[in-house]
PDB file of N, CA, C and O in Angstrom:
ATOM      1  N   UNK A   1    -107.256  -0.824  15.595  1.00  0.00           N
ATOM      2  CA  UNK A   1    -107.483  -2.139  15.049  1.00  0.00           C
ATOM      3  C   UNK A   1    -106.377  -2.428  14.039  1.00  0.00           C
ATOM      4  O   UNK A   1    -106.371  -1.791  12.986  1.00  0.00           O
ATOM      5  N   UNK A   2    -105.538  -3.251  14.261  1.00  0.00           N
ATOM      6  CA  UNK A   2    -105.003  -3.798  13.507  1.00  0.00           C
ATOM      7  C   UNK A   2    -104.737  -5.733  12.586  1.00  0.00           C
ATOM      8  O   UNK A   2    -104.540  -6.840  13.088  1.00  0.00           O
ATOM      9  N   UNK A   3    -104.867  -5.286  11.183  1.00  0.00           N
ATOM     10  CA  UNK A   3    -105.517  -6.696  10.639  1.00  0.00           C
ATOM     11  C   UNK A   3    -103.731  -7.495  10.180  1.00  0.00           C
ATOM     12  O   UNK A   3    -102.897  -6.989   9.429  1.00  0.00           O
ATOM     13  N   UNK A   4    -103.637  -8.599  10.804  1.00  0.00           N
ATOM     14  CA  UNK A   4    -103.165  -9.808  10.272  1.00  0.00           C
ATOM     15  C   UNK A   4    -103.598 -10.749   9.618  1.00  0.00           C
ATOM     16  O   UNK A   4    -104.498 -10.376   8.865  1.00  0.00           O
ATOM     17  N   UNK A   5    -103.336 -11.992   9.541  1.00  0.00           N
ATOM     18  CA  UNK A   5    -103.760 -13.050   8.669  1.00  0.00           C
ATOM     19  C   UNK A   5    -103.536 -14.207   8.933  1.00  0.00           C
ATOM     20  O   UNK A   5    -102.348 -14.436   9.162  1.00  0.00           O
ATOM     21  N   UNK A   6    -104.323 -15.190   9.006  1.00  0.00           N
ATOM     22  CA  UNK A   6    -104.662 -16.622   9.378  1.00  0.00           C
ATOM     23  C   UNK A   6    -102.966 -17.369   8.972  1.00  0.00           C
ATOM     24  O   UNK A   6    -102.494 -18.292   9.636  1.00  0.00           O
ATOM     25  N   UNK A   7    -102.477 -16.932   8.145  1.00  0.00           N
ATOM     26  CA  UNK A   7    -101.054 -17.753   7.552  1.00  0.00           C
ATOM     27  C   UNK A   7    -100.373 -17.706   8.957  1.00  0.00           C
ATOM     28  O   UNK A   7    -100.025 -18.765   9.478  1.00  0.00           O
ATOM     29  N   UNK A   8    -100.141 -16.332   9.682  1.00  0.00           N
ATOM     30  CA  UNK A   8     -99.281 -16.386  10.648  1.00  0.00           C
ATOM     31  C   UNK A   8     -99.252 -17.826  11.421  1.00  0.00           C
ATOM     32  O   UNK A   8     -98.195 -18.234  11.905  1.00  0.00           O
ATOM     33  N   UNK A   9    -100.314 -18.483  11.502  1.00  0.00           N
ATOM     34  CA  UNK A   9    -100.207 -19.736  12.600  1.00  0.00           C
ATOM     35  C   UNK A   9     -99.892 -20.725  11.937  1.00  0.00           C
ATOM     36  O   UNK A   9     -99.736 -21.771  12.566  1.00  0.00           O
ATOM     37  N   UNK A  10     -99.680 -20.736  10.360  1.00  0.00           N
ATOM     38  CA  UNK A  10     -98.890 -21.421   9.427  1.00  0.00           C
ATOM     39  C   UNK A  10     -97.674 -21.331   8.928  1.00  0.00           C
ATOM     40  O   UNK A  10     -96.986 -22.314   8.652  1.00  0.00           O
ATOM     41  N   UNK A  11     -97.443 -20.549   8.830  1.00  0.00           N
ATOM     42  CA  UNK A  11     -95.892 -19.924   8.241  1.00  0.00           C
ATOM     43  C   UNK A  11     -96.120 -19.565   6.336  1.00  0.00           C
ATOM     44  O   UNK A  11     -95.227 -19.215   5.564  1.00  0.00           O
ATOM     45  N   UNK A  12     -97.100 -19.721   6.115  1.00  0.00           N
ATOM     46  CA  UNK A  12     -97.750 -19.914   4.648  1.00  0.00           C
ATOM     47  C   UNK A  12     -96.570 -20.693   3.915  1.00  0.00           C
ATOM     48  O   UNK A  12     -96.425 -20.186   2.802  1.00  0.00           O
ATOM     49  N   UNK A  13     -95.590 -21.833   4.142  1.00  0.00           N
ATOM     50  CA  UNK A  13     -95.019 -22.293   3.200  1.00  0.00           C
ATOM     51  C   UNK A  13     -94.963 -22.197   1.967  1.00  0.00           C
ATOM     52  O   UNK A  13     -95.977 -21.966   1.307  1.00  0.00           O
ATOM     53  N   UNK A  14     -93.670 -22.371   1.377  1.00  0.00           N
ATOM     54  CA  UNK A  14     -93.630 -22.375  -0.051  1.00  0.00           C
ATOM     55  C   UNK A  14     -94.374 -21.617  -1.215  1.00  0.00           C
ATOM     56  O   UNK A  14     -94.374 -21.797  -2.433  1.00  0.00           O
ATOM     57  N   UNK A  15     -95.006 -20.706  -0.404  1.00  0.00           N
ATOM     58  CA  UNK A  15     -95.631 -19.315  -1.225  1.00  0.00           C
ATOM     59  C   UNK A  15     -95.566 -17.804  -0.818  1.00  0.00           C
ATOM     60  O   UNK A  15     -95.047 -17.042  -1.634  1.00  0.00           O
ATOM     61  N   UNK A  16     -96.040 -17.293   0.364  1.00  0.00           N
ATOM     62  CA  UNK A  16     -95.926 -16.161   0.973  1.00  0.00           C
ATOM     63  C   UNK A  16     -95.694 -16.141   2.652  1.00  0.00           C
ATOM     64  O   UNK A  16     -96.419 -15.849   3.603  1.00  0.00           O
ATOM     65  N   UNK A  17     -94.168 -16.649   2.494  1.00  0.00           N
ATOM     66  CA  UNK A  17     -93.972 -16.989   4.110  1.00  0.00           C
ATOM     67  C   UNK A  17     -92.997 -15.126   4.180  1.00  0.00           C
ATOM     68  O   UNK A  17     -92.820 -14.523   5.238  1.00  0.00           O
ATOM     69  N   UNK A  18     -92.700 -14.791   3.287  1.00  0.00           N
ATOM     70  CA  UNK A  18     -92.225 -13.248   3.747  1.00  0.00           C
ATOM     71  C   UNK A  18     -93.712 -12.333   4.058  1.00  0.00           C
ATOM     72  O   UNK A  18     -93.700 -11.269   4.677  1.00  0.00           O
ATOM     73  N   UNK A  19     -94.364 -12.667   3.769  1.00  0.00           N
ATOM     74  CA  UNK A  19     -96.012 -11.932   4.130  1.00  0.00           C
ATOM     75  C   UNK A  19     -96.539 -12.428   5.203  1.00  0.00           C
ATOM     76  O   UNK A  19     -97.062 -11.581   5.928  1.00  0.00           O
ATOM     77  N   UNK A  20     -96.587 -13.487   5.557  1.00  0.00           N
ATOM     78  CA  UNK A  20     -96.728 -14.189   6.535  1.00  0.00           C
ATOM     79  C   UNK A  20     -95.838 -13.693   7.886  1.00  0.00           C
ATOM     80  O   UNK A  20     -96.331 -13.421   8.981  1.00  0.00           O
ATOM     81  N   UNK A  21     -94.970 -13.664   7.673  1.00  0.00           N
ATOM     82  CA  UNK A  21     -93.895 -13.187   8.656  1.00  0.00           C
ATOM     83  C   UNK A  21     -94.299 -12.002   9.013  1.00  0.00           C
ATOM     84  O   UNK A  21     -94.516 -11.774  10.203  1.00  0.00           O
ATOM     85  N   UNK A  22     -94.514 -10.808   7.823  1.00  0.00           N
ATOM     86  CA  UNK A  22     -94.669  -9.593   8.394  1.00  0.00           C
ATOM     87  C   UNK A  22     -95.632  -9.474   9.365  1.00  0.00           C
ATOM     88  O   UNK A  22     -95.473  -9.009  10.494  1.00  0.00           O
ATOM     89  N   UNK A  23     -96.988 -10.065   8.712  1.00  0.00           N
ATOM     90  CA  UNK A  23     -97.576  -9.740   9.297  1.00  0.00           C
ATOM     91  C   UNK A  23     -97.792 -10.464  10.781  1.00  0.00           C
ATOM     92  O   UNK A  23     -98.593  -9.891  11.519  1.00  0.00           O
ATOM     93  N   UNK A  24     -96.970 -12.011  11.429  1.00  0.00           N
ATOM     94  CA  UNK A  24     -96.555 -12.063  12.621  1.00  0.00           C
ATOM     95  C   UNK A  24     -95.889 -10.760  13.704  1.00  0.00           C
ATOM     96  O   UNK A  24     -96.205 -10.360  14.824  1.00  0.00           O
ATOM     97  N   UNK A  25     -94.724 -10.339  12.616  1.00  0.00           N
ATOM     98  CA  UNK A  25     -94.637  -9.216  13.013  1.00  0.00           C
ATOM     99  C   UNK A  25     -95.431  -7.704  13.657  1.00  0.00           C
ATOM    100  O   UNK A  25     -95.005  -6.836  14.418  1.00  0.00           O
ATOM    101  N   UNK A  26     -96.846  -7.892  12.906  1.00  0.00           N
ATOM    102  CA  UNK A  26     -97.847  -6.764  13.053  1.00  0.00           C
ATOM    103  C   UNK A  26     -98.764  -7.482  14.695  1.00  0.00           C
ATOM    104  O   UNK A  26     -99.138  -6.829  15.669  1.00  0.00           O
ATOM    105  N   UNK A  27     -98.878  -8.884  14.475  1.00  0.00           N
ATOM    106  CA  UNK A  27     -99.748  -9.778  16.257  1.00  0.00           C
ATOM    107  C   UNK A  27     -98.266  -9.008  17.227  1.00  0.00           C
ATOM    108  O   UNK A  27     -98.288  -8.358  18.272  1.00  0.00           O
ATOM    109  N   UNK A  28     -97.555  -9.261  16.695  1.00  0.00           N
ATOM    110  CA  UNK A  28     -96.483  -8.772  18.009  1.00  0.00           C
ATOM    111  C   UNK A  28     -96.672  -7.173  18.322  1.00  0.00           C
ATOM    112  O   UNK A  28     -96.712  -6.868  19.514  1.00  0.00           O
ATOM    113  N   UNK A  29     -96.768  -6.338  17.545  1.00  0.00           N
ATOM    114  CA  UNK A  29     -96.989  -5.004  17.600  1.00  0.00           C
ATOM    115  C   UNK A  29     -98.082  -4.720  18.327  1.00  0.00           C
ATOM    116  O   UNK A  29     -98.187  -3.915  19.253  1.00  0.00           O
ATOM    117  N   UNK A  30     -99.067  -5.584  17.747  1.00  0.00           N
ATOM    118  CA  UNK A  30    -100.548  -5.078  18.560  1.00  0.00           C
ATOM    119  C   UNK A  30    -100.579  -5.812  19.911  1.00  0.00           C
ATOM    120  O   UNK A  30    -101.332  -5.323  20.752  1.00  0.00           O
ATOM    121  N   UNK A  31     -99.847  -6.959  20.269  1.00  0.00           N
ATOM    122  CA  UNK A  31    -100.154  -7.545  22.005  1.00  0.00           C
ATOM    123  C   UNK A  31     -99.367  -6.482  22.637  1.00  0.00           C
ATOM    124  O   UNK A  31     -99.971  -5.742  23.415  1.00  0.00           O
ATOM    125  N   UNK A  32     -97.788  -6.231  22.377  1.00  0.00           N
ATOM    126  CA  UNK A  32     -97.350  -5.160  23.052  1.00  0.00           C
ATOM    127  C   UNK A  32     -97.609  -4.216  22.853  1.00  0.00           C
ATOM    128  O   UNK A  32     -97.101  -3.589  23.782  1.00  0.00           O
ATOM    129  N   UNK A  33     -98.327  -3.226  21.950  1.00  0.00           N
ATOM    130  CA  UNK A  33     -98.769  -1.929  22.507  1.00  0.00           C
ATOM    131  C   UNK A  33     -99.838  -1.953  23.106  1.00  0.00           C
ATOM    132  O   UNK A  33    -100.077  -1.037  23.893  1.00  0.00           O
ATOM    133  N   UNK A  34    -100.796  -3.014  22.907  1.00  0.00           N
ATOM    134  CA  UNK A  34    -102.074  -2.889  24.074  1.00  0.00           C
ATOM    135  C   UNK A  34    -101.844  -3.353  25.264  1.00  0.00           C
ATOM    136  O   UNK A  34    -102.800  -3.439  26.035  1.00  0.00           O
ATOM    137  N   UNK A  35    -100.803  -3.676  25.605  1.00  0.00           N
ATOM    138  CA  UNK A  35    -100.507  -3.949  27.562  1.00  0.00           C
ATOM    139  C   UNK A  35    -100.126  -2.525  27.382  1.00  0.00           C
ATOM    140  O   UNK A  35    -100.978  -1.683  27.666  1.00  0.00           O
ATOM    141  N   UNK A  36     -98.790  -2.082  26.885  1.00  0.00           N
ATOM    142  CA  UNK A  36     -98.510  -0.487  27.103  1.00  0.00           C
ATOM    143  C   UNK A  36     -99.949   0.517  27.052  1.00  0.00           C
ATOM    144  O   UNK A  36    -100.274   0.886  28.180  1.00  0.00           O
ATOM    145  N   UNK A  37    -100.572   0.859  26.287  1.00  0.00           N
ATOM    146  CA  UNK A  37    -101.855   1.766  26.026  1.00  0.00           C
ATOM    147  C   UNK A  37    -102.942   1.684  27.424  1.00  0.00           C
ATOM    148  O   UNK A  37    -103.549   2.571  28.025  1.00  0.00           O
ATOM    149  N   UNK A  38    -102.857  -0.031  27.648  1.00  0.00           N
ATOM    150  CA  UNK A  38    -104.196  -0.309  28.843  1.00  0.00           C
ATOM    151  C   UNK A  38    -104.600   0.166  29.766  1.00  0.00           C
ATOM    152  O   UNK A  38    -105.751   0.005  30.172  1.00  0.00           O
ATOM    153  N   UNK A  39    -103.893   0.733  30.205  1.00  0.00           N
ATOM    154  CA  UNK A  39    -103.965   1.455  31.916  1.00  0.00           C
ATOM    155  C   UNK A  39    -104.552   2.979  30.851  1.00  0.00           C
ATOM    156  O   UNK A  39    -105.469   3.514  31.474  1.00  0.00           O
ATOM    157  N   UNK A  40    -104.357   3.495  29.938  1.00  0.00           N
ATOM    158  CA  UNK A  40    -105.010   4.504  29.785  1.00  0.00           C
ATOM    159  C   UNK A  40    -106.379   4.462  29.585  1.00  0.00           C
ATOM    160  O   UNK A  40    -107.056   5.475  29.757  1.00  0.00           O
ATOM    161  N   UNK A  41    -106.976   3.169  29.163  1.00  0.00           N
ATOM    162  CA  UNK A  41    -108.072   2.872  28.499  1.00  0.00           C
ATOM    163  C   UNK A  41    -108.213   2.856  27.283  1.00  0.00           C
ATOM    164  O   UNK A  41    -109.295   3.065  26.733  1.00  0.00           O
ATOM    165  N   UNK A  42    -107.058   2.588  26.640  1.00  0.00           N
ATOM    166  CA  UNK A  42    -106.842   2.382  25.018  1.00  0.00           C
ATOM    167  C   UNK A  42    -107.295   1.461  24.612  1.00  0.00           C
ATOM    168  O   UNK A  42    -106.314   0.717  24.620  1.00  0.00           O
ATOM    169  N   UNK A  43    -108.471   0.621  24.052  1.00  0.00           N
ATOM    170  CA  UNK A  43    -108.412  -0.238  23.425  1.00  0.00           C
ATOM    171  C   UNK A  43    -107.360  -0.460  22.019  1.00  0.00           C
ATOM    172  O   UNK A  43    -106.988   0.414  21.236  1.00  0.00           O
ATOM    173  N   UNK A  44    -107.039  -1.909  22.004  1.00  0.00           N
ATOM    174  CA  UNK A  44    -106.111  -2.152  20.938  1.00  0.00           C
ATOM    175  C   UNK A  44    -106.185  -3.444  20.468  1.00  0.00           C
ATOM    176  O   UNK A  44    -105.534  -4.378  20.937  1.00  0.00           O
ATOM    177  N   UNK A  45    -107.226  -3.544  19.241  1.00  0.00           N
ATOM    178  CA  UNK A  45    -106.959  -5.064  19.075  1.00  0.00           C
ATOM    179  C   UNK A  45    -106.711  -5.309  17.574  1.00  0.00           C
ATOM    180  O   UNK A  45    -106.918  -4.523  16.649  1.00  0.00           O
ATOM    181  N   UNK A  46    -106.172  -6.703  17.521  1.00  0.00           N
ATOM    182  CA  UNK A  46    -106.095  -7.432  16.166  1.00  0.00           C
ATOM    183  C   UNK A  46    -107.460  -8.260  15.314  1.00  0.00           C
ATOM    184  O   UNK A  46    -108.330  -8.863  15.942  1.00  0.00           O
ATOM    185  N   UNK A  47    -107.450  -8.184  14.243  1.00  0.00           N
ATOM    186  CA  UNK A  47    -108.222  -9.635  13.417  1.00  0.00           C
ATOM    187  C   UNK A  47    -107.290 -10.760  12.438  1.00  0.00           C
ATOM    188  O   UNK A  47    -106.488 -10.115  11.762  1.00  0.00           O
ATOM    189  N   UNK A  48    -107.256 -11.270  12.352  1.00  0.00           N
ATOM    190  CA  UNK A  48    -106.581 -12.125  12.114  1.00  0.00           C
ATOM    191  C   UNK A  48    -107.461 -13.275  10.805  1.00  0.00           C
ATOM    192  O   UNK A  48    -107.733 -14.451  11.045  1.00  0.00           O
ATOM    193  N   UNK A  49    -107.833 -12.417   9.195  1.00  0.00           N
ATOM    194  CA  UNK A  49    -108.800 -12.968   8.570  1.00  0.00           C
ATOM    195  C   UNK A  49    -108.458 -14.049   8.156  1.00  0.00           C
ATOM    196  O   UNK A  49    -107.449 -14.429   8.750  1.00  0.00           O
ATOM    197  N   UNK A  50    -108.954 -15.029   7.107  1.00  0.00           N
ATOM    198  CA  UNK A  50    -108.456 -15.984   6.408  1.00  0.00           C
ATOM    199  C   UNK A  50    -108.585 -15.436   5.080  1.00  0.00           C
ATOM    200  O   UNK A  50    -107.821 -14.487   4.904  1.00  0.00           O
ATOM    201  N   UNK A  51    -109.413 -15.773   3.942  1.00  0.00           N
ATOM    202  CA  UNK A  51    -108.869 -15.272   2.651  1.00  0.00           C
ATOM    203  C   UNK A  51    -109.917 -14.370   2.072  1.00  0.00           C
ATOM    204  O   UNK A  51    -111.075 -14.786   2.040  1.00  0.00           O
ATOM    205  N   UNK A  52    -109.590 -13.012   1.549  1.00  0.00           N
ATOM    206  CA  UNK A  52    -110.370 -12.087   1.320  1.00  0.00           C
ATOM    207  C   UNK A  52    -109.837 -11.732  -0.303  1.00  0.00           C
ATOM    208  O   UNK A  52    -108.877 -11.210  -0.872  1.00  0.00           O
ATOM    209  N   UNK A  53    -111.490 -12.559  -0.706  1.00  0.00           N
ATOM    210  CA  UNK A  53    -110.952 -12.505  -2.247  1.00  0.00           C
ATOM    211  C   UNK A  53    -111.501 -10.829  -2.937  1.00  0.00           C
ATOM    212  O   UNK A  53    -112.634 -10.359  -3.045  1.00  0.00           O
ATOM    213  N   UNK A  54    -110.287 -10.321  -3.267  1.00  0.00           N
ATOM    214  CA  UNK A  54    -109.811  -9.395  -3.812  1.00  0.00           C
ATOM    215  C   UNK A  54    -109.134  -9.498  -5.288  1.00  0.00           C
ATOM    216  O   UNK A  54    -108.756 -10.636  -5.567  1.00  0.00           O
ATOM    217  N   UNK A  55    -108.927  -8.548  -6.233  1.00  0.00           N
ATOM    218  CA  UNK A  55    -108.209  -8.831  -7.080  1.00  0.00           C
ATOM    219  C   UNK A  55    -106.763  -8.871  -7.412  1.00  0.00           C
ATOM    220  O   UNK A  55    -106.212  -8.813  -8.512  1.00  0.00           O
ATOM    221  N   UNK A  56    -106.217  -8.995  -6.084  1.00  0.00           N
ATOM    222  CA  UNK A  56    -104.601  -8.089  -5.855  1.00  0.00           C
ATOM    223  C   UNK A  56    -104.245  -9.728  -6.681  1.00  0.00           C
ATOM    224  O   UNK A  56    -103.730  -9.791  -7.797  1.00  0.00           O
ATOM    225  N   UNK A  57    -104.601 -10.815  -5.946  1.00  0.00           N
ATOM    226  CA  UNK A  57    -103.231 -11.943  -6.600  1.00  0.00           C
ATOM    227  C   UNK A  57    -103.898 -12.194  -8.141  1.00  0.00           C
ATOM    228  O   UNK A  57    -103.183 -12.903  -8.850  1.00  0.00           O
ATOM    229  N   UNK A  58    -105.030 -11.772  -8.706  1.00  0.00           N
ATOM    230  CA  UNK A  58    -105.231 -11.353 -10.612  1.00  0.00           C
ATOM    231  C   UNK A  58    -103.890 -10.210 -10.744  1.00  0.00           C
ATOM    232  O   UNK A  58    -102.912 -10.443 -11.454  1.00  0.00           O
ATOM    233  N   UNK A  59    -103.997  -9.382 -10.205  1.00  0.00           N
ATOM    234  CA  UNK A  59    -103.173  -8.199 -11.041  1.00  0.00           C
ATOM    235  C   UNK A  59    -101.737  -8.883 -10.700  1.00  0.00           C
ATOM    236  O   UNK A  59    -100.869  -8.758 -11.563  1.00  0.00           O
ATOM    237  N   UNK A  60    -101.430  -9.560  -9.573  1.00  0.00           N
ATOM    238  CA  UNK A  60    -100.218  -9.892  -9.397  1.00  0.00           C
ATOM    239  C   UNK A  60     -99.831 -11.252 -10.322  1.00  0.00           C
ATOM    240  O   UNK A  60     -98.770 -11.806 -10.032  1.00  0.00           O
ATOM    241  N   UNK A  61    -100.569 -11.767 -11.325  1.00  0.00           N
ATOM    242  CA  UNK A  61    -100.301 -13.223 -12.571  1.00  0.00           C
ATOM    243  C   UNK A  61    -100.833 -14.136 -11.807  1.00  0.00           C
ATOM    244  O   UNK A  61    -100.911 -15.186 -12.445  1.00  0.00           O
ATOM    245  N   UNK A  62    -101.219 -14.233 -10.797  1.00  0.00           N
ATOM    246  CA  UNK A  62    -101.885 -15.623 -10.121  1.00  0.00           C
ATOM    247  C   UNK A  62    -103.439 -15.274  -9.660  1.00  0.00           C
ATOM    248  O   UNK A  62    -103.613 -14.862  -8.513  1.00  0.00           O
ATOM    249  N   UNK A  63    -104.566 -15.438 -10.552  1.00  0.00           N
ATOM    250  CA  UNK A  63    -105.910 -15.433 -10.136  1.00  0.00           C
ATOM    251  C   UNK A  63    -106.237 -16.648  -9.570  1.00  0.00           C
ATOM    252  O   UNK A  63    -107.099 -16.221  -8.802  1.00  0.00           O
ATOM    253  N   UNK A  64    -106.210 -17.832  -9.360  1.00  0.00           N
ATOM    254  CA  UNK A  64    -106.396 -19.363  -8.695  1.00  0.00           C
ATOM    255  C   UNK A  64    -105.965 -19.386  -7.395  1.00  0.00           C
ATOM    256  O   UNK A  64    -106.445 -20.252  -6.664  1.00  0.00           O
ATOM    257  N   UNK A  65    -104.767 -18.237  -6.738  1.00  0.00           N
ATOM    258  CA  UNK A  65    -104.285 -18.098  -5.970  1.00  0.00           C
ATOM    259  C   UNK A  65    -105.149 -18.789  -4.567  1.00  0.00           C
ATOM    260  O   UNK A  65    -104.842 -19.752  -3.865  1.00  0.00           O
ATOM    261  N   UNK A  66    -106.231 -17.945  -4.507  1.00  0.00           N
ATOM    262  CA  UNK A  66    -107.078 -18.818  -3.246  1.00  0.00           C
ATOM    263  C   UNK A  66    -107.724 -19.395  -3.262  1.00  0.00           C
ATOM    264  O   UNK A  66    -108.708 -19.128  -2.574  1.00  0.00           O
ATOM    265  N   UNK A  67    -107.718 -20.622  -4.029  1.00  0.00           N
ATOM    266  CA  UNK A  67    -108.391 -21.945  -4.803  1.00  0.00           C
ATOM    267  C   UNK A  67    -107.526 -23.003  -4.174  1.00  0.00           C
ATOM    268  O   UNK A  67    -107.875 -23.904  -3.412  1.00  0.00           O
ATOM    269  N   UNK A  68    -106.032 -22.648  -4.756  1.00  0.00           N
ATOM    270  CA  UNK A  68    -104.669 -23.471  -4.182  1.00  0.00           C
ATOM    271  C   UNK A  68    -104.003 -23.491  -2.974  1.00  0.00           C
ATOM    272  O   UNK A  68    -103.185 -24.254  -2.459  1.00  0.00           O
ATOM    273  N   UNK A  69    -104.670 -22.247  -2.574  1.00  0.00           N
ATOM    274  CA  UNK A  69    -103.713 -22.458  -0.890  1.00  0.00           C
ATOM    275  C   UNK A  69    -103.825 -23.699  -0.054  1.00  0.00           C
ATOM    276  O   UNK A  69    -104.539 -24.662  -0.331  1.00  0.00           O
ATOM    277  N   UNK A  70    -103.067 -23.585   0.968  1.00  0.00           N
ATOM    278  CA  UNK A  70    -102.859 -24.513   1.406  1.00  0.00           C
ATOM    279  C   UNK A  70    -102.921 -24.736   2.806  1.00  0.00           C
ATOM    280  O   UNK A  70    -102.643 -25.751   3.444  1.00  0.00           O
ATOM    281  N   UNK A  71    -103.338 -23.604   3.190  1.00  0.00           N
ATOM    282  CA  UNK A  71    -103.650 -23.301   4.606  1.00  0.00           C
ATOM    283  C   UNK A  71    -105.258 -23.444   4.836  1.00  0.00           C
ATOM    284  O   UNK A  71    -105.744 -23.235   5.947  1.00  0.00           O
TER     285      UNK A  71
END
């Protein structure tokens, strides 16, 4: 199981489009290794959450952080 994030189908503008990106980067990882894995019977899938309030953007100077988004 691997987790991405709702921004990817946004690009998260003008705030966390390098996070955003990566984790586009991580949907690409998980469609192509689960065609590769399939024939073994690997399951392989993604979630793709929207906002999971945590305290990371407090410790990082922005607590309002997912109040303001924009996605």
């Amino acid at each position: 199981m691997n987790v991405s994030f709702v921004a990817v189908r946004t690009g998260y503008p003008d705030e966390y489009v390098d996070y955003a990106s990566s984790k586009g980067a991580m949907d690409v990882l998980t469609l192509g290794l689960s065609k590769e894995v399939a024939e073994e019977g690997i399951p392989l899938k993604g979630v793709r959450p929207a906002f999971i309030y945590t305290n990371i953007h407090t410790s990082g100077g922005e607590p309002g952080q997912l109040t303001k988004s924009k996605i």
